[in-house]
N, C-alpha and C positions, 0 to 999 in steps of 0.2 A: 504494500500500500504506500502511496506518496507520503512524504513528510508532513503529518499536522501544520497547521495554521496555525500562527502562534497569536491568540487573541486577549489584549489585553486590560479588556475591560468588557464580560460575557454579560453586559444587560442589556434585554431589548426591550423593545416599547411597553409591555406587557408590568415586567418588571420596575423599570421606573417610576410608571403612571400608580402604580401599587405603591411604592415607598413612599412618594407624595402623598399619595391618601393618611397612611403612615400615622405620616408627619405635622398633618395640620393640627390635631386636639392639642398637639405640645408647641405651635407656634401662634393658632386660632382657632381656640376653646372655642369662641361665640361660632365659629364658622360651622353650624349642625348638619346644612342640606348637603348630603353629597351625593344627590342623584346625578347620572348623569345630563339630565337637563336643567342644572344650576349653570348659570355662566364661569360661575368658577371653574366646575369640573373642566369648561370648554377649555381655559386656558392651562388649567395645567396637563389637557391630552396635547395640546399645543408645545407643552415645552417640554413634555414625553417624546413626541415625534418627533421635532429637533434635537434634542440631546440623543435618539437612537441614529440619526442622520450625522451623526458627530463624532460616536462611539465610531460607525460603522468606519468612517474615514480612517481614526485611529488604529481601527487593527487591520488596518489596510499597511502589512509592513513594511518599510520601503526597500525598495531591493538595494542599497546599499548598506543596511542591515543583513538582510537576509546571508549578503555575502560574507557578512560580519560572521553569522552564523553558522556559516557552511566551511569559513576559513576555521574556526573553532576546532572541529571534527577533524580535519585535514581535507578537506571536499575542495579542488580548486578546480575554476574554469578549463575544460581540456583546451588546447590552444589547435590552431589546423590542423587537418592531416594532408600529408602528401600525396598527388595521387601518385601512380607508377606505370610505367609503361618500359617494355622491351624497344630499344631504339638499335636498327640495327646500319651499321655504317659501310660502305659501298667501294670498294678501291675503283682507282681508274684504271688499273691495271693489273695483272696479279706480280708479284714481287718475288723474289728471290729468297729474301730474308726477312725475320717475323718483322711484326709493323705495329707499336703501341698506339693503342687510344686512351690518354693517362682520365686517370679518375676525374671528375668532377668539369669533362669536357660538355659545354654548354649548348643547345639546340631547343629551336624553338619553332611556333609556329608563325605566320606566316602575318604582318602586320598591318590592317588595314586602317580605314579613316573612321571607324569608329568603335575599334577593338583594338587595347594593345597586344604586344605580341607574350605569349604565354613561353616562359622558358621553364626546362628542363636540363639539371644537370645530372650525368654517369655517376654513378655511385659507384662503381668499381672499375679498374682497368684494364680493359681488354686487348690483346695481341694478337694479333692475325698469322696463322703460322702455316708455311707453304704444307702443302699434305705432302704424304708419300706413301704411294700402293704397298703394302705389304703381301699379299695375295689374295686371289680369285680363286671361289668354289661354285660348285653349285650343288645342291640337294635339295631335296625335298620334303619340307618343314612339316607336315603331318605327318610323315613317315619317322619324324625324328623324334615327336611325339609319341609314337604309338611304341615305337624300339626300333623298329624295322631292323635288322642285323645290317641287309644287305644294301638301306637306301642312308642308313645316318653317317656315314663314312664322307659322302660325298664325294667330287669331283672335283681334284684339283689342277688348275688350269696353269701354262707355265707361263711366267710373266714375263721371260729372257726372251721368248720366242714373238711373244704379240708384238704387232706390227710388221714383224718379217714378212715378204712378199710370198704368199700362196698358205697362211700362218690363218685359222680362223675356226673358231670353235662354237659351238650352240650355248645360246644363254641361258634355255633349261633344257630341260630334257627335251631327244627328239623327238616326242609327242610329248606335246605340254600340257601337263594334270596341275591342277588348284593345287596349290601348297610348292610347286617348283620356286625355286628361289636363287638369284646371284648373291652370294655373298661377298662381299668388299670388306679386306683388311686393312684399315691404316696403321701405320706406325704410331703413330701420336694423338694426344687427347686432343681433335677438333670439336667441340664442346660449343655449341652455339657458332658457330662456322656458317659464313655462305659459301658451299663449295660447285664447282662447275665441275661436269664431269662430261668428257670428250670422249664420245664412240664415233669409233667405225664402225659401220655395220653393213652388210650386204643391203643391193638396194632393193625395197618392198620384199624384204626378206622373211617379214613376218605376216603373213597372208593369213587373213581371216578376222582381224580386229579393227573395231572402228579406233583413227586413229585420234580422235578427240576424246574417245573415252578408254585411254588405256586399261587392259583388266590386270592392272598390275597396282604396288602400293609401297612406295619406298618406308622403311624402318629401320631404325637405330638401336642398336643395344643398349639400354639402361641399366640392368644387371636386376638380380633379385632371380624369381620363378617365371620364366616367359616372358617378361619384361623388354616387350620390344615396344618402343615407341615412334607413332608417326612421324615421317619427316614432312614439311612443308614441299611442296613443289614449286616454284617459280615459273618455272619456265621449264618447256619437253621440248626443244628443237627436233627429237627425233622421230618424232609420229608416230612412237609405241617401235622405235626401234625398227624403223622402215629407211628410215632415210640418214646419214648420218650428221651429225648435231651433237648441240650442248646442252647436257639436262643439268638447271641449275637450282639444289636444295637449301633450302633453310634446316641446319641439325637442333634437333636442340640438345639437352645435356646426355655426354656419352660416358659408361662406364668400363673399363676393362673389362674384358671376358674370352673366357678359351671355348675356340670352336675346331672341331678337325685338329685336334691336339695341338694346335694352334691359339696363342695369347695376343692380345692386339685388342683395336677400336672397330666395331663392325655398323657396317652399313648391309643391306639386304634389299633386294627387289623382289618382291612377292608375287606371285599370280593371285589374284584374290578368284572366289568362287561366285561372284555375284553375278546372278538370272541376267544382269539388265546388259552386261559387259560381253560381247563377244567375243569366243577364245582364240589360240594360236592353232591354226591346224597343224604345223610345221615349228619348230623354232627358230627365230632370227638368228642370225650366226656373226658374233665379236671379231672384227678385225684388231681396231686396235683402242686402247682406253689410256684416258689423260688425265688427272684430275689436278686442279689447281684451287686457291681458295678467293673469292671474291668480296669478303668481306665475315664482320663477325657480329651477333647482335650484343649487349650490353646491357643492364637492368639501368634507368634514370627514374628519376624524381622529380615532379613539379616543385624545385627550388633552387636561389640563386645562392651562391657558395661567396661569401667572405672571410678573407683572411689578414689578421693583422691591423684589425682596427682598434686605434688608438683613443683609450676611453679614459684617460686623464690623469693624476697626481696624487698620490694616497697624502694623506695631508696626519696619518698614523694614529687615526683615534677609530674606535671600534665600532659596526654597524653604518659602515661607508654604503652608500647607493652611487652608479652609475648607470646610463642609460646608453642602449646600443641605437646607433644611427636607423636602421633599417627593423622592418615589422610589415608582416605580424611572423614572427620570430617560430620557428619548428622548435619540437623537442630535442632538445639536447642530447647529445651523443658523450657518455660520461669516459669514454678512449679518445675522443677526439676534438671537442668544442671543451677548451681547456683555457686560463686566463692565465696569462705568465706575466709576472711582478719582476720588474727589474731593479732591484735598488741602485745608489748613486756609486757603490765601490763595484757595481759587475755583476751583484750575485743574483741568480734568474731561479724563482721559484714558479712551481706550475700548481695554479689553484682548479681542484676537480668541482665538480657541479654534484649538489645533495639537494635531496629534495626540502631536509630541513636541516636546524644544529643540535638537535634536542640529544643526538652522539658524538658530539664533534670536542675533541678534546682541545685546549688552548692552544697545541702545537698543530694540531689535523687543518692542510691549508683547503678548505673547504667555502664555498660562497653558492650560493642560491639564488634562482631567476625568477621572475615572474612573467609570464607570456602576457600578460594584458597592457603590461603598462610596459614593457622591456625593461624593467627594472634588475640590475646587477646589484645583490647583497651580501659584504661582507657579513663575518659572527659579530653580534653583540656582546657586550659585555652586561651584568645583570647583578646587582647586591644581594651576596646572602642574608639569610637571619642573622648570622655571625657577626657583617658587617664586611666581611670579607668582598672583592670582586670576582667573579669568576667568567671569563671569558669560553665563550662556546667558538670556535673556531680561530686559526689562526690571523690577525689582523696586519693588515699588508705596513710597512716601517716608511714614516714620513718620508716626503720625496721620490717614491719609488714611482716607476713609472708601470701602468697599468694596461696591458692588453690583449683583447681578446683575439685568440688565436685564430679560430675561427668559427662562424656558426652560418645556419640557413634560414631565409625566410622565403616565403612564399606561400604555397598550398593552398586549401578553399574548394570547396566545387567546381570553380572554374578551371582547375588543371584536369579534368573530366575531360581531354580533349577527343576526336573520334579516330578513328583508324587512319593514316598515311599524313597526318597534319603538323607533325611532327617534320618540318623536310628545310630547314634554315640553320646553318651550320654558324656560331656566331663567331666565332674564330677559323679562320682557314689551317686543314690539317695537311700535311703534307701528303700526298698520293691517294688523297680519301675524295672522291668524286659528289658521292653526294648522301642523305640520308634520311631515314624513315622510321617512322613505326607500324608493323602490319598490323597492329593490333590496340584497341584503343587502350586510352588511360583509366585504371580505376583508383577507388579507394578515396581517392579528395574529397573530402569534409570540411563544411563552414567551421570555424568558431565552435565552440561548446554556449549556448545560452545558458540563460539562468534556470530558465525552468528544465532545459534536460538537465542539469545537474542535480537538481531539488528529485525530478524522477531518477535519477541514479543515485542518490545516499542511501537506499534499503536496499541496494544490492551491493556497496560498499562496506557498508557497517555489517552485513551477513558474511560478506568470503573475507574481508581484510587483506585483500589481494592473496589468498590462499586458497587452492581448487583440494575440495573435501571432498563435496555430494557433487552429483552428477550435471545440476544446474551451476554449478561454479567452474566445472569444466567447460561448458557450453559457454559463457558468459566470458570467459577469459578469453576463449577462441574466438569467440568474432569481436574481440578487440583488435585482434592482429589485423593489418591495413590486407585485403583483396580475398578475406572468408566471409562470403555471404550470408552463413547458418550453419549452424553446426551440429550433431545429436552424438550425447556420451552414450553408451552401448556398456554394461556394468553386467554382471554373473548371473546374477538374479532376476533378469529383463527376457529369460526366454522364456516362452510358454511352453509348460511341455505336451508331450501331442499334435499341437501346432506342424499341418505340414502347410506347404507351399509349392504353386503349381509350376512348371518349367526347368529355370534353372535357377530359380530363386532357393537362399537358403539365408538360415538364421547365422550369426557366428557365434560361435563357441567361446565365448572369453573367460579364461583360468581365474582363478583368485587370485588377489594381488594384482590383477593388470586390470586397465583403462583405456578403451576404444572410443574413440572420435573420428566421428567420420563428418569432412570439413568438406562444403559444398565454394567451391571458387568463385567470387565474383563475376556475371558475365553482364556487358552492357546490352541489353536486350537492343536498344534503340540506334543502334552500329550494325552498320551495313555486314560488318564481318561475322555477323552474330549469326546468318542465318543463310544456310547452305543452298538454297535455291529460291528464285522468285515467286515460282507458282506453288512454294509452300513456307507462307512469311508471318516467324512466332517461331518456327520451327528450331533450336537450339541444337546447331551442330554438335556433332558428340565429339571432336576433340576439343571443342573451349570446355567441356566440362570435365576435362583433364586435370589432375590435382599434379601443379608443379614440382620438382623437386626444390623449388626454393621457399616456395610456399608454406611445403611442408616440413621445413626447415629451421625456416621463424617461426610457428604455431609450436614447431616441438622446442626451439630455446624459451618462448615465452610460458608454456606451459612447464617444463623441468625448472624454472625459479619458484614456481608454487605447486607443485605436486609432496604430497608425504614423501619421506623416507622409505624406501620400500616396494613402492607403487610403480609399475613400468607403463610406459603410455606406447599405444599402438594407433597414430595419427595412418589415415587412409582415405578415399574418397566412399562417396554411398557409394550403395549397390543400386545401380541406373536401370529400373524396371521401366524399360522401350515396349511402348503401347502402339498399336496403330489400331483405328475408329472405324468402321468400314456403317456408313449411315443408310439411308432408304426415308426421305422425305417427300412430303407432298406440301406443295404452294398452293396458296391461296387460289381459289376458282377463278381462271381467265383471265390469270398472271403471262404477261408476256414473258418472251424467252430473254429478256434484258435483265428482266423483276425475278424471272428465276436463278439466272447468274448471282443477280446482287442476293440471294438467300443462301445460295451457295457459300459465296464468299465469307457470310456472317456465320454460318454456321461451322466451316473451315476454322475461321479465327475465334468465336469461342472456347469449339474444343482444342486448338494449341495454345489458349491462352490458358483455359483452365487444366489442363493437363500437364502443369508445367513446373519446374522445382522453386521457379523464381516467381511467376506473375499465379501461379492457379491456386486451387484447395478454395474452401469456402468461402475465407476471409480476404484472398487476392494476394496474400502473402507468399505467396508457394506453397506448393503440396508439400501437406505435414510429413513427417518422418513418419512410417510406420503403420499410414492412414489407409485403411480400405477402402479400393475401388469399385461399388456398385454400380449393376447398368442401369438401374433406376435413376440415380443422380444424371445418369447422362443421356434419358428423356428426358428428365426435368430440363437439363441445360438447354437441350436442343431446343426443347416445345418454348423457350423463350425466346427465339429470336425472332425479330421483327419477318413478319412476311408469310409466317412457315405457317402452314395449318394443323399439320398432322405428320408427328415419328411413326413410320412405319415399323423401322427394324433396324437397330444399334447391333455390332457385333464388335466385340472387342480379340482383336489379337496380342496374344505378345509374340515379339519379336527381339531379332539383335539385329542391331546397324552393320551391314555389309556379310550377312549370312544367311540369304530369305528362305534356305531349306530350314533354320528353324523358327518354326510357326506353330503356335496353341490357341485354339479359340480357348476363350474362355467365357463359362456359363454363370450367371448370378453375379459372383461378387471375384475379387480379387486383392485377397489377403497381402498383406507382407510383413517383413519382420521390420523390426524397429529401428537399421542402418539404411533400409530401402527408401528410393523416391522414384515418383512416377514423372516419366519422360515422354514425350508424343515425338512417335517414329511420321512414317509420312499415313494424313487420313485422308479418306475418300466419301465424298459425300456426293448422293445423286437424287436431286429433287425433280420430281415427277409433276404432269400437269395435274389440278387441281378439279 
C-alpha cells in the first residue's frame, strides 16, 4: 500500500461545528437556542466550513517536506536512466592489423531545426581484428544430435588446396537433408565482428532454391548445451550460393568450443527444414573462401563523458559543497567517477562516491552526490555528547585543489532513439567509414518524480535492497536498465500432477537455488521489432533473445543481494509460440473493403493480446504462468468493430522455423509459471454476412 498521508490536524466539518456547540454554555450561558434554525447556529456552520477549508489546505503537505520525509528513511529521487543501444562501427576498408575504437567514443543522431542532436557514448572498447580461417567441415547437425556414429565425424575440407584451379568441394552433402551444415573455424574470439565472407562458388550451382529466400541460417557458437546463436545477415551477394559474392554477418558474442576434435570460434551455415523455403536438389560446390572483418559492434549509452572538470578550492573546513557544470548528472560509477584532491606540496588523493557517511571513518576519503541539485558533498563534522568533534569522512586540506575526474550526464526518455538513427560520428576515426545502430535504444527513463518515489518506499522499506522472497527477486530484476518483467521460479511453485501439452515443461528447481526468468526489453513501436509487414505486432523471436550481457548485469546486481548460500539461475521464459487460425462473419452487406478492415482488426487484436509485452487482461503483457482459454478469445474477437459472429477459433502451438511441429489445442492451455505466450503468424478469414 502507498505511504499514508500525513494529516495534521484530522477535524472535519462534522467535528468542529460539534466542539463549538461544546463550547458556548462556558463562553454564553444566556445563548439556550441551538437549533439549527437560530442565526447563530448559521454562523458558527459558517466558521465550521471555513476552518475545514483550512484544515484541509494544511494537510495538504508540501512536497518539499514530503522530500524532507522520504530523505529521513534514505528514499532519494532516482536520477535518469540511460538508454542503451549496440552501435556498430563500419571500416572503409578491411585492414591488416587490429583497429581500436577507444571507450567513451561519441555518436549521435542526426540534428535538425527543431531537435537537438541526441548523443551516445561506447562504454567499452572495441578492436576490430582481421579473422583467420582455421578450418572447414561439414556434417550434419541432427545427426550429431541423435549420435549418428557415422555422420558426427564430419567432413573435413582442406584449406591448403581451396582456391587451387580445378580444387572444389560440396557445401553439404551431395543431396542436401535439413540439418547439413558448413562449419567455419576461426582462430580468434571475433565477438561482435562484422565479418565478410568471400565464396567462390560454381555458377547456379545450387538448383532448386529461391534465391531470396535462402533455406539456410547462419549460427555462432555461444557454448553451454546447443547453444548456437543467430547470426544477423546483412547482406547475401551470393543468391543462396549460386553466384559468387560476399555474404556479410553481424556475430554476436562467441565462445570457444571443440568440434571435430577441433578447439576454435565456430560459425555454421545450417539448412533449416522450413515448409515455406525450397531445398537444394544438388549441393553448391566451394571454390574458394575469404573472410575478412568489416567492422565491430560496441555496447553505448545515451550520455556525454566529462573528464577533468575543475570544481574549485577546499578552503579545509568540513561539509564542503560543490557543484558540477553539467546535468542532469547519471549514477555514479564508484571505479570510475572519482574526485582527486590535489594539495599545494603535490600530494593527489582520490575521493570515492558513498551513498552516505553514517561508515565513513575521519580518514575514509569518501564524499556524496546529489542528482537533483549536482551537488558535490564533503563529510561533516558533528559534536558528540562528550563535546568531543567527530568527523564522518575524510575533509579535503585548505588550498587543495578539487577535481572531478570524471562523470556522465544525459539520459531521459529521449535517448529512446529508433533503429539506424544513430549514424553521426562526432569525432572522425581513422579508417572507420561510417556508423549505426541496427537496433533501437532502450531503457531511458525520465527523472524519478515524487510520487513514484512515495509508491516505491513499501517496496524499499520491505527488501532493504536484499532479495529474500520471490517478489524481491523480481523487483530487483527489473531494476536493471533493458528487463522488461521478470518471474522468480522457487521449489515449491510446481504443481504436482500438472502436465502440459507439446513441448512445454515445468522446471525442476533444487533447494537452495533461485530461477529468474528475465523477459528483455523490446520497442514494440520500431520498425525492427516486427518480422514482416503483413503480420504487424508480431515480435520477432530473436529480439526476445536474453543477451549475454544482459544477463550479466541482472546476475552482478542480483549476487550483491542474494543470501549466502542461495545460487541464482538467470534465463529467458519458456516462449509458448501460439498461432490463431479464426473463421468470422461480417456484418450483413459489408463490402469486401469493410471486410478487409475487420480482418485487419481482428489480426491486430489477437497479436496485441497474445503478447508478453502489450496483451493479458490488463494490457501489460501476458502474465507469467496464465492460462490460455479459447473462450477468452471469442470474447476478444466478438469485440471488434464490424465483426458479427466467431465462427471457429483454433489454437495451434507451434515453434518458429519448424512447422512439422504443430498441436491443436482443445479448451484451454495450461502453462507453468517460467512460461509466456507468444503469437507465431495468425490467420483470420471473414466471410460475407
Amino acid at each position: 500500500m502507498p505511504l499514508p498521508t500525513v494529516n495534521l490536524d484530522d477535524r472535519r466539518f462534522d467535528d468542529i461545528l460539534e466542539e463549538a456547540r461544546r463550547l458556548i454554555p462556558q463562553f454564553c450561558p444566556e445563548w439556550t437556542d441551538h437549533n439549527p434554525s437560530d442565526p447563530g447556529m448559521a454562523i458558527l456552520e459558517v466558521f465550521a466550513w471555513m476552518t475545514d477549508l483550512l484544515l484541509y489546505r494544511v494537510n495538504q503537505v508540501p512536497d518539499k517536506l514530503l522530500v524532507a520525509f522520504l530523505d529521513l528513511i534514505g528514499v532519494q529521487l532516482a536520477p535518469p536512466r540511460a538508454a542503451q543501444a549496440p552501435v556498430t562501427f563500419y571500416l572503409s576498408a578491411p585492414q591488416d592489423t587490429p583497429l581500436a575504437i577507444a571507450a567513451g567514443t561519441e555518436v549521435a543522431t542526426l540534428r535538425t531545426e527543431v531537435s537537438e542532436a541526441t548523443v551516445f557514448s561506447t562504454e567499452r572498447a572495441g578492436v576490430i581484428r582481421p579473422p583467420q580461417l582455421s578450418g572447414l567441415y561439414t556434417a550434419n547437425t541432427l545427426a550429431q544430435v541423435r549420435g549418428d556414429s557415422d555422420d558426427t565425424r564430419g567432413v573435413r575440407h582442406d584449406l591448403a588446396q581451396l582456391g587451387l584451379p580445378g580444387y572444389r568441394f560440396p557445401i553439404f552433402q551431395p543431396q542436401p537433408q535439413p540439418g547439413d551444415a558448413l562449419f567455419v573455424q576461426l582462430q580468434g574470439d571475433h565477438s561482435d565482428h562484422v565479418l565478410a565472407l568471400h565464396f567462390g562458388v560454381e555458377l547456379a550451382g545450387g538448383a532448386g532454391v529461391n534465391p531470396n529466400h535462402p533455406p539456410y541460417v547462419w549460427e555462432a557458437w555461444q557454448g553451454g548445451v546447443s547453444r548456437w546463436a543467430q547470426c544477423e545477415v546483412e547482406y547475401d551477394g551470393t543468391q543462396a550460393f549460386n553466384v559468387s559474392g560476399e555474404l556479410i554477418l553481424r556475430l554476436p558474442t562467441l565462445r570457444e568450443g571443440t568440434f571435430f576434435e577441433q578447439r576454435g570460434y565456430w560459425l555454421r551455415c545450417r539448412l533449416t527444414n522450413e515448409q515455406m523455403h525450397a531445398g537444394y536438389r544438388v549441393s553448391p560446390d566451394l571454390e574458394t573462401l575469404r573472410v575478412d572483418a568489416r567492422g565491430v559492434t560496441v555496447p553505448a549509452r545515451h550520455a556525454t563523458v566529462v573528464r577533468g572538470e575543475l570544481l574549485g578550492q577546499s578552503d579545509g573546513t568540513p561539509g564542503q559543497h560543490f557543484t558540477l557544470l553539467n546535468g542532469p548528472v547519471l549514477h555514479l560509477d564508484p571505479d570510475l567517477d572519482l574526485i582527486e584532491v590535489l594539495t599545494p606540496e603535490g600530494d593527489s588523493t582520490l575521493f570515492t562516491p558513498v551513498t552516505d557517511f553514517s561508515l565513513s571513518s575521519p580518514l575514509d576519503p569518501h564524499f556524496t552526490f546529489d542528482t537533483s541539485t549536482r551537488e558535490v558533498a564533503f563529510g561533516p563534522s558533528v559534536l558528540q555528547p562528550d563535546g568531543s568533534v567527530y568527523r564522518f569522512g575524510l575533509t579535503p586540506p585548505q588550498g587543495a585543489t578539487i577535481r572531478m575526474r570524471r562523470y556522465q550526464y544525459g539520459g531521459g526518455a529521449v535517448g529512446n532513439v529508433p533503429a539506424r538513427s544513430l549514424s553521426v560520428l562526432k569525432s572522425s576515426l581513422p579508417y572507420v567509414a561510417r556508423v549505426t545502430n541496427h537496433a533501437p535504444a532502450v531503457g531511458g527513463r525520465n527523472a524519478q518524480q515524487l510520487e513514484d518515489a512515495v509508491q516505491r518506499v513499501p517496496q524499499l522499506l520491505r527488501t532493504r535492497t536484499r532479495a529474500v522472497t520471490a517478489d524481491d527477486y523480481e523487483h530487483l530484476a527489473t531494476q536493471v536498465p533493458g528487463v522488461a518483467r521478470a518471474r522468480c521460479v522457487t521449489p515449491n511453485m510446481h504443481a504436482p500432477g500438472q502436465t502440459y501439452p507439446g513441448q512445454i515443461r515445468t522446471l525442476s528447481v533444487p533447494p537452495g537455488q533461485v530461477t529468474v526468468a528475465l523477459l528483455p526489453e523490446v520497442r514494440l513501436d520500431d520498425p525492427g521489432a516486427e518480422t514482416d509487414p503483413l503480420t504487424p505486432g508480431r515480435v520477432a523471436p530473436e529480439r526476445l533473445t536474453l543477451s549475454a550481457e544482459l544477463r550479466a548485469a541482472v546476475q552482478e546486481e542480483l549476487d550483491l543481494r542474494r543470501p549466502v548460500g542461495t545460487t541464482l539461475d538467470l534465463r529467458a521464459p519458456q516462449y509458448v509460440w501460439v498461432s490463431v487460425t479464426a473463421t468470422v462473419r461480417a456484418a450483413h452487406g459489408a463490402s469486401r473493403p469493410a471486410r478487409e478492415d475487420v480482418r485487419r482488426r481482428a489480426l491486430h487484436a489477437l497479436y496485441t493480446y497474445l503478447n508478453p509485452y502489450t496483451g493479458g487482461p490488463d494490457g501489460r503483457g501476458w502474465p507469467f504462468g496464465r492460462t490460455l482459454t479459447l473462450s477468452e478469445l471469442y470474447g476478444l474477437l466478438r469485440a471488434v468493430p464490424g465483426l458479427e459472429v466467431v465462427e471457429d477459433v483454433q489454437v495451434v502451438l507451434t515453434e518458429p522455423g519448424q512447422p512439422e511441429t504443430r498441436e491443436v489445442i482443445t479448451g484451454s492451455l495450461p502453462l507453468p509459471p517460467q512460461a509466456l505466450i507468444v503469437s507465431d503468424v495468425h490467420h483470420v478469414r471473414v466471410e460475407q454476412g
